[in-house]
C-alpha positions in Angstrom: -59.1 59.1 237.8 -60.7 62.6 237.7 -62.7 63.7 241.1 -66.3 64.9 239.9 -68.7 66.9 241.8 -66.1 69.0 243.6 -68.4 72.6 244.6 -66.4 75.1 241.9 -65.2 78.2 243.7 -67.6 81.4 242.7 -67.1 83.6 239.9 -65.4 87.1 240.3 -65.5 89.6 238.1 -62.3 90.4 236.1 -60.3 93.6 236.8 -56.3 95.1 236.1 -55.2 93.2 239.4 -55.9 90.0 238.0 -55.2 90.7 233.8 -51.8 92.2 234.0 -50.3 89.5 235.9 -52.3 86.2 234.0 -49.0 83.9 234.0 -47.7 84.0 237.9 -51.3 84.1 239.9 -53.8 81.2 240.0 -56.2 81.1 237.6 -58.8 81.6 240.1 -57.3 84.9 241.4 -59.5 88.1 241.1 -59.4 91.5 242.2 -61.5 92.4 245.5 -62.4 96.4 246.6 -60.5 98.3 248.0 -57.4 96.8 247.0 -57.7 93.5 248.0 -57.5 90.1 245.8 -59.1 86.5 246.5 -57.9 82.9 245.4 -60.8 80.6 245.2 -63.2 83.1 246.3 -61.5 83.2 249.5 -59.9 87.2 250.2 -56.1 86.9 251.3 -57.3 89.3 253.8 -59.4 87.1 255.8 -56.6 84.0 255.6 -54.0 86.5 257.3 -56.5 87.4 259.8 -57.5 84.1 260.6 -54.1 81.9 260.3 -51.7 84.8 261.0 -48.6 85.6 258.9 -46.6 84.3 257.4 -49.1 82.2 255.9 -49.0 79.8 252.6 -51.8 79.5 250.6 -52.6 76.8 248.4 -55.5 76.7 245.9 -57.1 73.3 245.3 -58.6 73.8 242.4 -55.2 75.1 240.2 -53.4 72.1 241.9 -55.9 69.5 240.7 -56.5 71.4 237.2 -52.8 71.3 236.3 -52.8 67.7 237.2 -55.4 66.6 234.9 -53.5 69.1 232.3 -50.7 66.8 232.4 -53.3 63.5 232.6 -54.1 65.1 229.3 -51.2 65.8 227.3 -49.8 62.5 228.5 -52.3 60.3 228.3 -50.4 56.6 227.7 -47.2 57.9 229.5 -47.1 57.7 234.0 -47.6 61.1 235.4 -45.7 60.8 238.7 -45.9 64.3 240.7 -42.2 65.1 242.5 -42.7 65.1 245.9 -40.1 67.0 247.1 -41.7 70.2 245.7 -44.5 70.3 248.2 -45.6 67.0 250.1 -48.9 66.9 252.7 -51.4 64.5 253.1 -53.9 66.6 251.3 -51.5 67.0 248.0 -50.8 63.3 248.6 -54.9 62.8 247.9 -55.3 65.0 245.5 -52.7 63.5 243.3 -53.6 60.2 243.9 -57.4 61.1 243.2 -56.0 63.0 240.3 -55.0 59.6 239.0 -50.7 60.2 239.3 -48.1 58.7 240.1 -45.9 60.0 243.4 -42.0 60.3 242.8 -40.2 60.3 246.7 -36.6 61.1 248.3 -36.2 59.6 251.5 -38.3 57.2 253.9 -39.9 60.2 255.3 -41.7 61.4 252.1 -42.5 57.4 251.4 -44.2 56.9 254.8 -46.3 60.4 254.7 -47.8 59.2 251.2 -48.5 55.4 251.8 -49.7 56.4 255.5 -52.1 59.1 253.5 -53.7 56.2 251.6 -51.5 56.6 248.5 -50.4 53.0 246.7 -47.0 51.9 247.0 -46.5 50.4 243.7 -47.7 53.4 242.0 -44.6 55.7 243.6 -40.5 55.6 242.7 -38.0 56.2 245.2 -35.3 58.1 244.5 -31.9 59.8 246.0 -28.0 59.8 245.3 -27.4 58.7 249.1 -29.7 56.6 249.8 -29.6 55.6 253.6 -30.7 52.1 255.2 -33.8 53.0 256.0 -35.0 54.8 253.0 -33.9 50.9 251.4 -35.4 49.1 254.1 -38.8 51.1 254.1 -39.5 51.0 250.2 -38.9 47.1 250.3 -41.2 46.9 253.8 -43.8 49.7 252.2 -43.4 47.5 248.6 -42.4 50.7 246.3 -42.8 50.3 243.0 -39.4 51.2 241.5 -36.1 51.9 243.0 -33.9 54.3 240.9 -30.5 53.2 241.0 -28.0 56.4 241.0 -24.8 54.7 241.5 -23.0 51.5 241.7 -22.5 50.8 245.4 -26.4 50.5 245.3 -26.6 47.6 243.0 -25.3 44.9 245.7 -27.2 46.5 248.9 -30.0 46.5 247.2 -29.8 43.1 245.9 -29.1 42.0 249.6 -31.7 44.4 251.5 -34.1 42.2 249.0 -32.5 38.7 249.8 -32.1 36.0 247.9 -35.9 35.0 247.6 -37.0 38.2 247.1 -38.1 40.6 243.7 -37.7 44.5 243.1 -38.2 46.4 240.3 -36.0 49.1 239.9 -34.4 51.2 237.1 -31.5 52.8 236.2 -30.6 57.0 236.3 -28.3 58.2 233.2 -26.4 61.2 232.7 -26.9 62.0 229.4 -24.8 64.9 229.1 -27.3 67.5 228.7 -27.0 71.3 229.9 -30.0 72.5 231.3 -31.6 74.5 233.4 -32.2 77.9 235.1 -29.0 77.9 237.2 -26.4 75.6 237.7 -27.3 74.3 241.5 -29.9 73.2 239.3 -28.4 71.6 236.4 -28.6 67.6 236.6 -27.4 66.4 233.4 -23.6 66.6 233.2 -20.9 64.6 234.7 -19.9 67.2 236.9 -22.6 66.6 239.4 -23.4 64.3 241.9 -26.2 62.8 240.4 -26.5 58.9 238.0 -24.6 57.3 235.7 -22.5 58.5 233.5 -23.5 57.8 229.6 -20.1 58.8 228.5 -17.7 57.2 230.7 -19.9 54.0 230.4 -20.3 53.6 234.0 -24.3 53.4 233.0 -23.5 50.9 230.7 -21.9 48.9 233.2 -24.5 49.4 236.4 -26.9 47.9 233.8 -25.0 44.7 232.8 -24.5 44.2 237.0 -28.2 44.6 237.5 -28.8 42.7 235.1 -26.9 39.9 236.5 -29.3 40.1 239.9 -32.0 37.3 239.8 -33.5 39.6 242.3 -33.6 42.8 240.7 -36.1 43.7 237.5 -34.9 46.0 235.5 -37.7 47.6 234.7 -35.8 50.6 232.3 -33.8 53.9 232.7 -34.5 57.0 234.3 -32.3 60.5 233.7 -33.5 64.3 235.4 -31.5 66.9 233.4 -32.2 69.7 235.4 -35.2 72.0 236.8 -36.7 75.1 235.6 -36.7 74.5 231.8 -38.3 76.5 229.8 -37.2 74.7 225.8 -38.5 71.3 224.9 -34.9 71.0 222.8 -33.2 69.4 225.9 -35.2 66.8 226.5 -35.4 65.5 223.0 -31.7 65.9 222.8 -31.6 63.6 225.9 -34.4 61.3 225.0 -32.4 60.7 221.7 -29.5 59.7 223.5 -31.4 57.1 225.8 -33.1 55.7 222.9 -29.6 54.7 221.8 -28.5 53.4 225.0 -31.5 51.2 225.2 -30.5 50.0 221.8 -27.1 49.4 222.9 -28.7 47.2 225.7 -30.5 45.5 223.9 -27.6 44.4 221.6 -25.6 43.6 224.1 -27.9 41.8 226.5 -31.2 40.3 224.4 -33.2 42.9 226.4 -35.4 45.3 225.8 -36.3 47.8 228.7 -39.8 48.2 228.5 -40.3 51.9 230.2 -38.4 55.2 229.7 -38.8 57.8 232.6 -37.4 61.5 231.8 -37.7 63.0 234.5 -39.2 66.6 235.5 -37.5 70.4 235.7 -40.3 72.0 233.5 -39.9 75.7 234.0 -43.0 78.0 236.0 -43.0 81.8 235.2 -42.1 83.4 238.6 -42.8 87.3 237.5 -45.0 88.4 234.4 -43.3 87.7 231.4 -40.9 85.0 231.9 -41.0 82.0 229.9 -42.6 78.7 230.5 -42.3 75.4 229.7 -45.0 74.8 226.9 -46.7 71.7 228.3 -48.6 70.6 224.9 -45.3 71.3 223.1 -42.9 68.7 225.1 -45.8 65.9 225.1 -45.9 66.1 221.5 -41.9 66.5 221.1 -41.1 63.6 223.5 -43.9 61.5 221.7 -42.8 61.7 218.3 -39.4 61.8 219.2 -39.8 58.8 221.0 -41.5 56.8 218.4 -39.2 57.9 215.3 -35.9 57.0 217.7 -37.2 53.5 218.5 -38.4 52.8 214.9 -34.7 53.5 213.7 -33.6 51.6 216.4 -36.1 48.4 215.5 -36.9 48.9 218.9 -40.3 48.5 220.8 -41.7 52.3 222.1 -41.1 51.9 226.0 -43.6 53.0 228.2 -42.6 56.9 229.1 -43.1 58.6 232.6 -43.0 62.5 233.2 -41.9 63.5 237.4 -43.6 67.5 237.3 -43.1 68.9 240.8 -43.1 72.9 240.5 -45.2 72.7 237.5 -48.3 71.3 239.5 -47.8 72.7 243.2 -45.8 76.1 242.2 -48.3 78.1 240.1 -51.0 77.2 242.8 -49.4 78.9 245.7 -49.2 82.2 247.3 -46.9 83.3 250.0 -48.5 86.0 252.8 -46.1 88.3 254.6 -47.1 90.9 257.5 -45.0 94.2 256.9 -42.5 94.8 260.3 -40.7 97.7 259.4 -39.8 99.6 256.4 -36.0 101.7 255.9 -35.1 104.0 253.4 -30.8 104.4 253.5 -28.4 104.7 251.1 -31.1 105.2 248.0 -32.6 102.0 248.8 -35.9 101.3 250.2 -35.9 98.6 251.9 -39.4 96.1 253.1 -38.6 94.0 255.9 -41.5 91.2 256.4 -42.5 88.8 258.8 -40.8 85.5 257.0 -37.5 85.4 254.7 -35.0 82.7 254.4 -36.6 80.3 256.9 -39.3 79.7 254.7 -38.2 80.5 251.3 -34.6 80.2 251.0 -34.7 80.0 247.2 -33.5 83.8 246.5 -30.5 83.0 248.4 -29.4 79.4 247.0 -30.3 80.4 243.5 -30.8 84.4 242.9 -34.9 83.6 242.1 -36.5 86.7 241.9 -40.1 87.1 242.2 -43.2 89.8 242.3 -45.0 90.9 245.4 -47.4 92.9 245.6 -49.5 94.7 248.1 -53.2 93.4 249.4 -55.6 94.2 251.4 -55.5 98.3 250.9 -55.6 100.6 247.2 -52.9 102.8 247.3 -52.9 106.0 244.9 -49.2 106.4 246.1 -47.2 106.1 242.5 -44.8 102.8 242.7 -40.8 103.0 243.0 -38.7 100.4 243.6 -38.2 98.5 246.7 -36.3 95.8 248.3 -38.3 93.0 250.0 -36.3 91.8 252.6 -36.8 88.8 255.7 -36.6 88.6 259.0 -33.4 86.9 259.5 -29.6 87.6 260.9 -28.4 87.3 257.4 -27.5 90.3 254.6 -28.8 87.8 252.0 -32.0 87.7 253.0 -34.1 89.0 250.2 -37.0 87.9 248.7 -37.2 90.6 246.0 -35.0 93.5 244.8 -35.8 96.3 243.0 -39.5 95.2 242.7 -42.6 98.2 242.1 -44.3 98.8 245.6 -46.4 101.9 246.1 -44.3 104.6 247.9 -46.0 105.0 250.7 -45.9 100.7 251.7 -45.7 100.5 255.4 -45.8 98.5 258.6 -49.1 96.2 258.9 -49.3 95.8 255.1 -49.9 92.5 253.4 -48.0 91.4 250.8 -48.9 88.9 248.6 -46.1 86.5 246.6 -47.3 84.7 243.7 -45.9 80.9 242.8 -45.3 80.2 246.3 -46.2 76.1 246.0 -43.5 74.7 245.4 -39.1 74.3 246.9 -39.8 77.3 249.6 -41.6 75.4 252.5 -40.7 71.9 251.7 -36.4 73.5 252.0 -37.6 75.5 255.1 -35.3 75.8 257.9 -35.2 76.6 261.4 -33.0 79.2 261.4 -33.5 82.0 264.1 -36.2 79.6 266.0 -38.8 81.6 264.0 -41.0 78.5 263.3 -41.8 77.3 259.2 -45.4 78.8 258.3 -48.6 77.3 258.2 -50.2 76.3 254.9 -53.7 76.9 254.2 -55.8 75.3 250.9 -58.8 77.4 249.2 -61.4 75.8 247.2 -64.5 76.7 246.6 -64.9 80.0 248.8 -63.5 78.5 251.8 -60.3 77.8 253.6 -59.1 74.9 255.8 -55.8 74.5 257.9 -53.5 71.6 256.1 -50.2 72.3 258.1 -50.1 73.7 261.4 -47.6 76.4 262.1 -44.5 75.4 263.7 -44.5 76.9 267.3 -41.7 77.5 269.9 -43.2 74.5 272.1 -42.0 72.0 268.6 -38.6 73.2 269.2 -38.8 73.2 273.2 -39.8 69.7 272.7 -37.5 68.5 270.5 -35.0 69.8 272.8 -34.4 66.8 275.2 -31.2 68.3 276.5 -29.9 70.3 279.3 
């Protein structure tokens, strides 16, 4: 369901800061004088101030909008928002109030939602490993749908749920697609840890076994081919090819699997310029693909699900560092901030790049490039190389990251004791705390040892 009578964050009038970058900042981002720029009417300014650095912020408003964009373009498919890119109680309300779905990882994800009010039969579990008590919590919680990713889950599943029991759960496929932006990334081959394999028939057979569990509904299949996609041609390839495995089942078993989940990965332009996954484009794709596939087939058109993570939480985020210290050596000028690798580890795992910028002052100093660099006891900390900052950038400056929402707090570490950030929503022209900042007395109190 769509939330009305939300207060709409004020107008602000347009300016360069906020045109030439309209694909990486939230829609609701608009230049500020003297240099600085607001998200929901709220000056990044003020947040650092008030919340310290470093400091996530996450704007309300784009968070809710690009849910009801997907609500839209999928309107008789199940919308279920990936937890794993960004998970508080406050996203776990505005999702559910946003009228998705919620896809989780591990017990810990599960309890947060269903303890934030969200319904446990409108959220899948998921996870390669999954241990005992991410099985024992969905059954307790009563999770809608288990995806099974490999065989060894079948019987411990069927015994967690006991002989009396019922579970609906469905089945992940490789479908032996390549796709994505790198290859940590890449979820649709063989050679990764992740589902059934399509070609070897090992899907073929985890079906036929779950099938043969009173206890166990199969409900229908599930395959993730990868993250940051930016072509709808993938996922067609791969819905094509679980169209004919569902046919296949149906020969071979008298069934037909009444929903179709494919997954998430749809691509978010980090820096101005990058490509995107078209949103309208892959609805109509995977709906007409979908339709012409099960008509050849004589098949009835499964229900279909879509998991976004990045695409809803990503755009709507914005990452605050403080400026510590700046180097020039060697031709490089280097930008040490107040976070890195603890809270954004991304640049490291994957090579992201991305586009800070300075806030909070105007500089008339022409731009050259610089290297934006963490905190941390590692020469791989960088958060951006060779990006334009004004030449004369220097300690106490703010700078701003754009698509900051989504896989840089939720994979934060806590490397060098330095504590994971806090995370501030905007909406409306004002800010509110969601997630405290993580101070040394968490880790002296986790620290029951001596």
């Amino acid at each position: 369901m769509t939330v009305t009578g939300l207060p709409e964050p004020p107008a602000l009038a347009p300016g360069p800061a906020a045109a030439d970058e309209p694909s990486v900042w939230p829609a609701s981002a608009a230049p500020l004088p003297h240099g600085g720029l607001g998200v929901a009417g709220v000056p990044l300014g003020e947040i650092a101030e008030r919340f310290g650095t470093p400091v996530y912020v996450l704007d309300e408003g784009e968070v809710r909008g690009r849910c009801r964009s997907y609500r839209e373009a999928f309107p008789d498919a199940d919308v279920l928002y990936a937890a794993k890119a960004f998970l508080s109680r406050a996203v776990v309300r505005w999702v559910r109030e946003e009228g998705l779905g919620l896809d989780v990882c591990s017990a810990g994800e599960l309890e947060l939602a269903v303890t934030a009010g969200f319904p446990p039969e409108r959220i899948v579990l998921h996870g390669n490993a999954k241990s005992p008590r991410d099985l024992e919590t969905a059954l307790r919680l009563g999770v809608g749908r288990i995806v099974i990713d490999g065989p060894s889950e079948i019987a411990r599943i069927a015994a967690a749920v006991g002989p009396g029991g019922h579970q609906k759960v469905m089945v992940r496929v490789v479908p032996g697609v390549s796709a994505g932006g790198h290859g940590k990334i890449r979820t649709g081959t063989d050679d990764q840890k992740f589902g059934l394999s399509l070609t070897d028939g090992g899907a073929q057979h985890a079906i036929s076994r779950v099938l043969g569990q009173p206890q166990l509904e199969l409900t229908g299949l599930h395959c993730h081919i990868g993250s940051q996609i930016a072509s709808v041609k993938p996922y067609l390839v791969a819905l094509r090819r679980m169209v004919g495995l569902m046919a296949r089942v149906r020969d071979a078993h008298g069934v037909a699997l009444p929903e179709l989940d494919m997954g998430g990965g749809h691509a978010v332009a980090y820096r101005p310029g990058e490509a995107a996954l078209d949103l309208a484009a892959l609805a109509r794709g995977l709906r007409a693909e979908l339709a012409a596939g099960c008509a050849a087939a004589g098949l009835p058109v499964p229900r279909l699900a879509v998991e976004p993570g990045r695409a809803v939480v990503g755009p709507a985020g914005v990452a605050l560092y403080r400026v510590l210290a700046v180097k020039r050596t060697a031709g490089t000028v280097f930008v040490a901030v107040d976070g890195g690798m603890s809270d954004n580890p991304r640049p490291a795992l994957y090579g992201v790049r991305y586009a800070p910028r300075l806030v909070g002052r105007h500089s008339t100093a022409p731009p050259g490039p610089a290297t934006v660099v963490g905190r941390h006891c590692e020469a791989g900390d960088v958060l951006a190389a060779g990006v334009p900052l004004p030449g004369d950038v220097r300690p106490g400056d703010l700078l701003a990251v754009p698509v900051a929402g989504a896989y840089q707090l939720s994979m934060a570490s806590g490397y060098d004791l330095v504590g994971r950030p806090a995370v501030v929503a905007v909406h409306g022209g004002a800010a509110r705390l969601l997630v405290r900042r993580e101070t040394l007395e968490d880790f002296r109190a986790r620290d029951v040892g001596a």
